[in-house]
C-alpha positions in Angstrom: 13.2 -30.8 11.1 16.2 -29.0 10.0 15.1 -25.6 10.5 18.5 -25.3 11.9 20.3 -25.4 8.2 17.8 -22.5 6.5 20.5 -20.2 4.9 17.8 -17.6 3.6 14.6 -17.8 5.5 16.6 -17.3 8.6 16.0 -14.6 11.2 12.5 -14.3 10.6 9.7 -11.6 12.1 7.5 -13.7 14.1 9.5 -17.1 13.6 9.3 -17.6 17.2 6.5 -20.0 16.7 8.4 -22.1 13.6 11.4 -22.6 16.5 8.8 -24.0 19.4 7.0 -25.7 16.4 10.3 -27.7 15.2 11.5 -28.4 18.7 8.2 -30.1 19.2 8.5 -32.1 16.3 12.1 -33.4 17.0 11.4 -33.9 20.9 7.4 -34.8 21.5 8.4 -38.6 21.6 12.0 -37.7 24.1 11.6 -39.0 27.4 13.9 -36.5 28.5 11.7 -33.8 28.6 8.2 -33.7 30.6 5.5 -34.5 28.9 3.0 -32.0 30.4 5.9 -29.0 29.8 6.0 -30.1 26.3 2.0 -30.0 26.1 2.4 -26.7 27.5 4.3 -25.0 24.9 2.1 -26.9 22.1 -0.9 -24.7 23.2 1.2 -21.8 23.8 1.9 -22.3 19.6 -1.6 -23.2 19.2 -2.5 -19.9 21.1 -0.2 -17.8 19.0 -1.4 -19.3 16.0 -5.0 -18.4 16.7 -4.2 -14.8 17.6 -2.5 -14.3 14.2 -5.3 -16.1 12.2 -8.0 -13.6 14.0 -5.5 -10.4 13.5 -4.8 -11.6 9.9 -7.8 -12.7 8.6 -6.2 -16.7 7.6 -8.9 -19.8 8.1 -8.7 -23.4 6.9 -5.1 -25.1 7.7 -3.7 -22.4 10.3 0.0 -23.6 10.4 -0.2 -23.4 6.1 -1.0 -20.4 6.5 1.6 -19.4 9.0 4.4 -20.8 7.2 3.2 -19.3 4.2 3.4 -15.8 5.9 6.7 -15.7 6.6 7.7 -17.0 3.1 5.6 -14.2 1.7 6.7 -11.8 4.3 10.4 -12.9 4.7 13.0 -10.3 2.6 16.3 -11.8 1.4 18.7 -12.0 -1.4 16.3 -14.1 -3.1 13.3 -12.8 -2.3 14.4 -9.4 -3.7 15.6 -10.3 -6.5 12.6 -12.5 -7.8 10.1 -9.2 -6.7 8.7 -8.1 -10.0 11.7 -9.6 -12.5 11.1 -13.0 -11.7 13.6 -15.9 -11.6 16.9 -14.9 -10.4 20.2 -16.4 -12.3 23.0 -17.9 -10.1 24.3 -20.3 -7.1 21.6 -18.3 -4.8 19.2 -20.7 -7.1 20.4 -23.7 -5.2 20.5 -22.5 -1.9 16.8 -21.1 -2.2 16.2 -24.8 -3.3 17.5 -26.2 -0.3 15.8 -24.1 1.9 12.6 -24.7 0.3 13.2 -28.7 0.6 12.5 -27.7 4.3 9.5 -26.0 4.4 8.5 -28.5 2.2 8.7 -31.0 5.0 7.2 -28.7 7.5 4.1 -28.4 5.4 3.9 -31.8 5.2 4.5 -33.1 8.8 1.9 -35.4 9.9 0.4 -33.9 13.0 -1.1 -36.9 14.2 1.5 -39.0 16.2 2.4 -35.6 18.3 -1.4 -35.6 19.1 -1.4 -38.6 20.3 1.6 -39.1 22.2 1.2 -35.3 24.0 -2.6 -36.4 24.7 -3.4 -33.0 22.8 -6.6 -32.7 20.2 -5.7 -28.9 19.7 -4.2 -29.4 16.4 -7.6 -30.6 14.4 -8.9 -27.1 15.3 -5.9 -25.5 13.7 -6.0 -27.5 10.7 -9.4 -27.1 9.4 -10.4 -23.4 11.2 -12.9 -21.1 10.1 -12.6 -17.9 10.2 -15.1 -15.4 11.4 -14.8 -12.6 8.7 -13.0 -12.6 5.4 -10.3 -10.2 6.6 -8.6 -9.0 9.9 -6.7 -6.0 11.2 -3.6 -6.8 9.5 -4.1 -8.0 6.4 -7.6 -6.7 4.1 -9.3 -9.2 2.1 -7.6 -9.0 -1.3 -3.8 -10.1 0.8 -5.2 -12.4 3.1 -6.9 -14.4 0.0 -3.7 -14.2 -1.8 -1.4 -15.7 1.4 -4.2 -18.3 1.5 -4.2 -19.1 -1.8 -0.8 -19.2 -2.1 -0.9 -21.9 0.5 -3.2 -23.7 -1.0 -0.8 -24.2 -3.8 2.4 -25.2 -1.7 0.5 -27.9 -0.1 -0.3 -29.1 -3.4 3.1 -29.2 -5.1 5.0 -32.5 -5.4 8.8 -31.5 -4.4 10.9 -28.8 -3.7 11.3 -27.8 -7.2 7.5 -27.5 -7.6 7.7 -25.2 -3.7 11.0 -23.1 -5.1 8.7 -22.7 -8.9 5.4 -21.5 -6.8 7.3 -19.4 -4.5 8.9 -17.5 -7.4 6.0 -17.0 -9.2 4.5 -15.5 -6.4 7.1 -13.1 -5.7 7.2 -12.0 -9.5 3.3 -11.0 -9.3 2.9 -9.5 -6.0 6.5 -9.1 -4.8 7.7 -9.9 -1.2 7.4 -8.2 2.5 5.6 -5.3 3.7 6.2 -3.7 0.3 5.5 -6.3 -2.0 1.8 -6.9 -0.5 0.5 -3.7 0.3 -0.4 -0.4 -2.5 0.0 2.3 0.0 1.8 3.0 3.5 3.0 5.8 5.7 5.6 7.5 7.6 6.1 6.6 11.8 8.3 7.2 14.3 9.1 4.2 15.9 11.7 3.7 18.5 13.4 6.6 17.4 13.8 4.8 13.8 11.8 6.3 10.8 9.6 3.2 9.7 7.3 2.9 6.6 4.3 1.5 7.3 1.3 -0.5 5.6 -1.6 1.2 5.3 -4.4 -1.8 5.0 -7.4 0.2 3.8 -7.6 2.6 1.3 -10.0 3.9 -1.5 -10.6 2.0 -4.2 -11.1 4.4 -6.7 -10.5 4.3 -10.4 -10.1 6.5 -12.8 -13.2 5.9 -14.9 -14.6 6.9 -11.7 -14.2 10.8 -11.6 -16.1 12.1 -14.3 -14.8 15.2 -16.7 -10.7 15.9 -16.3 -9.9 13.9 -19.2 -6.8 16.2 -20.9 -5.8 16.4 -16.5 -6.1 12.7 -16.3 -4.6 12.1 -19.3 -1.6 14.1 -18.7 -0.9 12.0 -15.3 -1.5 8.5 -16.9 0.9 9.3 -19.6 3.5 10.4 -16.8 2.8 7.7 -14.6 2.7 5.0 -17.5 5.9 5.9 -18.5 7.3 5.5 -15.0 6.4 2.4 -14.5 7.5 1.1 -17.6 10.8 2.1 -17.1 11.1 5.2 -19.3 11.4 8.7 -18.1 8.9 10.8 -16.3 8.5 13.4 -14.0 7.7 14.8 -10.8 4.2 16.0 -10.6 2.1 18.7 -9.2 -1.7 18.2 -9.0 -3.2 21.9 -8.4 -6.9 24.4 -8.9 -9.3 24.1 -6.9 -10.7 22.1 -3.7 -12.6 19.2 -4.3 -12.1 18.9 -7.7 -10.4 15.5 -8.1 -6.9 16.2 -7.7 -5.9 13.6 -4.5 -8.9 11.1 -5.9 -6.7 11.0 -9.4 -3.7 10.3 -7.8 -5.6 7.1 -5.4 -6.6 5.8 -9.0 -3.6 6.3 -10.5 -1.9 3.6 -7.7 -5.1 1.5 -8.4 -4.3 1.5 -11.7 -0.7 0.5 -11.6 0.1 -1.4 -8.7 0.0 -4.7 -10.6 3.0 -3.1 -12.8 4.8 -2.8 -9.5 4.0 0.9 -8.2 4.1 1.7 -5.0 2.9 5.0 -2.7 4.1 6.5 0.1 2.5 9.6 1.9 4.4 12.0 3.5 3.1 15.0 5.4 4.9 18.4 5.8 6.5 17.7 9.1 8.1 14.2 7.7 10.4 16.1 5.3 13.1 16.0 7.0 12.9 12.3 7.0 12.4 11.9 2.8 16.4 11.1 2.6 16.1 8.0 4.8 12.4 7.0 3.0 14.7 7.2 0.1 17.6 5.0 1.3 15.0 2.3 2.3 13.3 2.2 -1.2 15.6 3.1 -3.7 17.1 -0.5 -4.3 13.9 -2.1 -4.4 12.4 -3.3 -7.8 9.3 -1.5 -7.2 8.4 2.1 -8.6 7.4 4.6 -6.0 5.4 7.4 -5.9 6.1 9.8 -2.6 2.8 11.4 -2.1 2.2 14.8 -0.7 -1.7 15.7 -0.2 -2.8 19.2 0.1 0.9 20.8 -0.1 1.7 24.4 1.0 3.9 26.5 2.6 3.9 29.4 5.2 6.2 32.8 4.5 7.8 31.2 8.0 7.7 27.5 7.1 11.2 26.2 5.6 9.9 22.4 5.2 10.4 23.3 1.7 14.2 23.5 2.0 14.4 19.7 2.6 12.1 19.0 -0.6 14.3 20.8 -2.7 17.1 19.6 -2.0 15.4 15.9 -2.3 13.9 16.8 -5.9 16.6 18.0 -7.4 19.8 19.7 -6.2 21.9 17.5 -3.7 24.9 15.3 -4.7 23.3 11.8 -4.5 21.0 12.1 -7.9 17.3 10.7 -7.0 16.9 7.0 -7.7 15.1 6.0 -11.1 12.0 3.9 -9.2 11.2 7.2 -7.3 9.1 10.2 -8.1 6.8 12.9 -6.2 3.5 13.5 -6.6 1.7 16.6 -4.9 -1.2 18.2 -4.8 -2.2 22.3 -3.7 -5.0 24.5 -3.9 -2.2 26.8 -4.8 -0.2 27.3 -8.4 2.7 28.4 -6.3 3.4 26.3 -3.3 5.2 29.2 -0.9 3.0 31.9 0.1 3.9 34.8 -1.2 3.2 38.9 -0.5 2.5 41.9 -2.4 5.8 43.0 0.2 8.1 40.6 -1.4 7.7 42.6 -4.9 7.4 45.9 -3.0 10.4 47.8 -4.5 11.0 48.9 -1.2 11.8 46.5 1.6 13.6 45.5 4.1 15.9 43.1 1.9 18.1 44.4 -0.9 17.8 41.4 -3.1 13.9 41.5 -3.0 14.2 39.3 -6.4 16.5 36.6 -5.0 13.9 36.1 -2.2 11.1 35.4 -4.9 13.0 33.2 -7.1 13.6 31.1 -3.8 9.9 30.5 -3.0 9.6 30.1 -6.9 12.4 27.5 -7.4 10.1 24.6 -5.6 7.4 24.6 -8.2 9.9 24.6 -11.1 11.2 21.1 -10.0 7.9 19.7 -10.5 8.3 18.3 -14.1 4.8 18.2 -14.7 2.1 20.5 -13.6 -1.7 19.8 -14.2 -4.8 22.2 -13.6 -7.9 21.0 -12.4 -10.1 23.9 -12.1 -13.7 24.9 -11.0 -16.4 23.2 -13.3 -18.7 25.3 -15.2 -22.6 24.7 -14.4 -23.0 22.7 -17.1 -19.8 20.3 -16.5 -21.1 20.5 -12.7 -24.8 18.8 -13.5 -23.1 16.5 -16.0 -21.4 15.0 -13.1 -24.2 14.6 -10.7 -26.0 12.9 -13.6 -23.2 10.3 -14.0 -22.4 9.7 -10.4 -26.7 9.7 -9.6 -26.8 6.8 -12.9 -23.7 5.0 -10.9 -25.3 5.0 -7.9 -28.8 3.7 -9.0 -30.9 7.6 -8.2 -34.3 7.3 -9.5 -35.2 11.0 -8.9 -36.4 12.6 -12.4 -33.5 14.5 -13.8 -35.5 17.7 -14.1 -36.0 17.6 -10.2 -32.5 16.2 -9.7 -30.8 18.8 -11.0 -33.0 21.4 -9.4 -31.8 19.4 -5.9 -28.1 19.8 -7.0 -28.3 23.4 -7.8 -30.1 24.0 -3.7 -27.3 21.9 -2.5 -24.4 23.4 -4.5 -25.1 27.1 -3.1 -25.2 26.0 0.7 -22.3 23.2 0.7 -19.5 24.8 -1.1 -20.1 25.5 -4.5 -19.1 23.6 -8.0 -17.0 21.2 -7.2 -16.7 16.7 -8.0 -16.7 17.0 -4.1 -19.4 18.5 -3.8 -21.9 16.5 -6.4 -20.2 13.0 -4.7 -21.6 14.7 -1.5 -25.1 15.6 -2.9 -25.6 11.8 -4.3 -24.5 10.4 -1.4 -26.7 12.1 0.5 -29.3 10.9 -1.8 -28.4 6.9 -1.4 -28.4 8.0 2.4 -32.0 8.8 1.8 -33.8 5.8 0.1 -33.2 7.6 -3.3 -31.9 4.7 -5.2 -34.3 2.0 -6.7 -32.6 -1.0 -5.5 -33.3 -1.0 -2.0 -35.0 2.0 -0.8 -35.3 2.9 2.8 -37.8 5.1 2.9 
């Protein structure tokens, strides 16, 4: 089947099955090999294939669907370049075409003759499979109908040109790999390599969703708009108070924007140290992305800061233009600070240069944004839109009266705490949909 001759799609995560699948193919009619070993390693595939359908969520033609994976999943030099920008110009045009000729073929092998000469009905379950749930562990429900759609497709087209043409068009809406399928990942430690990895379900908040902060949310779409349109922007700090909407905003802002190719990427305090080689994975990609740092703060004794500097703004290797950082603090100024570092007395001499350091951090956040403490009024305004959203048929008058008990005892004026009071309301059978009590 050729497989042999792929000049892109070659070292492949998970190909293991493709190489047992393609040996099959060539040998199931070779009397040199025994028929019942042969047998063997097609259920071994057909085992494999399985596994990945239930961890990944695929149904209907199985081995579709798994050569469609590693298309979608498979980085290379065309791959890359397609991502976001579309068709890429050049020779690496015709070697793409020849190694889509191939899987051409493999999608269109005809299964039957191996069935029968291997005495093996295990294919027709693979071909025509339903799945038990509309996602797995892997993949959520929005990528896994996208790889099956996309499937769809490539068994549909007529040639090679037709396979290269939807492949690229793929790439150039949703991009290619982990990064190219998923919003939002993390930081790991695996095998002593720092690894970024998908995170498969996240909130799927919007902005229209958080009510009041409209000059705050403004102020973040402009900077964010701009980013990922190519034009200048800057880092961004998200602070006030707790549970007013500051980490929600930034969820929504990635909602928002991950069509136009951003990206996010959380990082905790301890992972700083790591933010050079994050960088060095994604700074060549066509993708914009947002490092995201939740609830940031530092400790007179903490020096995590030290490494953010330096990645902000103030090493030799100038920060990459498809990269920006996005915190958020309950503090104005991220470094604690002491009423003994302005003492004019201390145990330093430079008691000035020591504040100017814990200073310096917030200054190389481009963009700062307030989101303070509602006022009464702002406060019920919110549990009235979020109790309308949510379907409350509790009189307003009594509502309210509700809100204001539950505000004193459950942390005071806050988005946080009105989401908490309505939700705790829908908990209750207060909605007129489908009551429960």
């Amino acid at each position: 089947m050729r497989t042999n001759e792929l000049m892109l799609y070659k070292h492949m995560e998970e190909g293991q099955i493709l190489r047992d699948m393609t040996f099959l193919m060539e040998n199931y009619g070779n009397d040199y090999y025994n028929k019942e070993d042969l047998k063997g390693l097609l259920f071994d595939c057909v085992n494999e294939i399985l596994e990945m359908a239930v961890s990944h969520g695929f149904e209907r033609n199985l081995w579709h669907n798994y050569l469609t994976y590693l298309l979608a999943s498979h980085e290379n030099a065309y791959s890359t370049a397609c991502e976001i920008v579309g068709a890429a110009e050049g020779s690496i045009n015709d070697v793409a075409l020849h190694d889509f000729g191939i899987f051409k073929e493999l999608f269109d092998f005809d299964f039957a003759e191996m069935e029968t000469a291997l005495d093996a009905g295990c294919l027709a379950l693979i071909l025509e499979y339903k799945g038990t749930s509309g996602h797995g562990k892997v993949f959520n429900k929005r990528i896994r109908d996208r790889i099956c759609k996309l499937s769809r497709n490539l068994a549909d087209t007529l040639d090679a040109g037709g396979f290269k043409d939807t492949m690229t068009q793929f790439y150039k809406e949703f991009g290619v790999g982990k990064l190219g399928l998923h919003k939002a990942f993390r930081v790991e430690h695996i095998d002593d390599e720092v690894k970024i990895v998908p995170i498969t379900k996240i909130a799927h908040v919007h902005l229209d969703d958080l009510v009041g902060y409209e000059i705050a949310k403004k102020k973040l779409v402009d900077n964010t708009k701009a980013f990922v349109e190519g034009r200048r922007a800057n880092n961004c700090l998200l602070f006030g108070d707790a549970g007013t909407g500051k980490s929600s905003s930034i969820k929504a802002i990635l909602n928002q924007y991950y069509d136009q190719g951003l990206r996010m990427i959380e990082v905790y305090k301890h992972q700083f140290q790591d933010l050079n080689q994050i960088i060095s994975q994604i700074k060549n990609r066509n993708y914009k992305f947002i490092i995201y740092m939740d609830d940031l703060s530092f400790e007179e004794f903490e020096i995590e800061y030290k490494y953010l500097k330096a990645v902000i703004e103030g090493g030799l290797e100038r920060r990459p233009d498809n990269i920006l950082i996005y915190a958020t603090s309950n503090r104005r100024h991220l470094i604690r600070e002491t009423f003994r570092d302005k003492a004019d007395r201390d145990e330093e001499l430079h008691t000035n240069d020591t504040v100017q350091e814990k200073l310096s951090l917030v200054a190389r956040f481009g963009v700062t944004i307030y989101f303070g403490k509602p006022e009464k009024k702002e406060f019920q305004e919110i549990v009235r839109q979020l109790a309308k959203r949510n379907g409350i048929t509790m009189p307003e008058e009594e509502l309210l009266l509700e809100a204001n008990k539950w505000e004193l005892g459950h942390g005071g004026l806050s988005g946080r705490t009105a989401q908490q009071f309505v939700d705790y309301l829908v908990g209750n059978g207060y909605y007129s949909e489908k009551p429960l009590v």
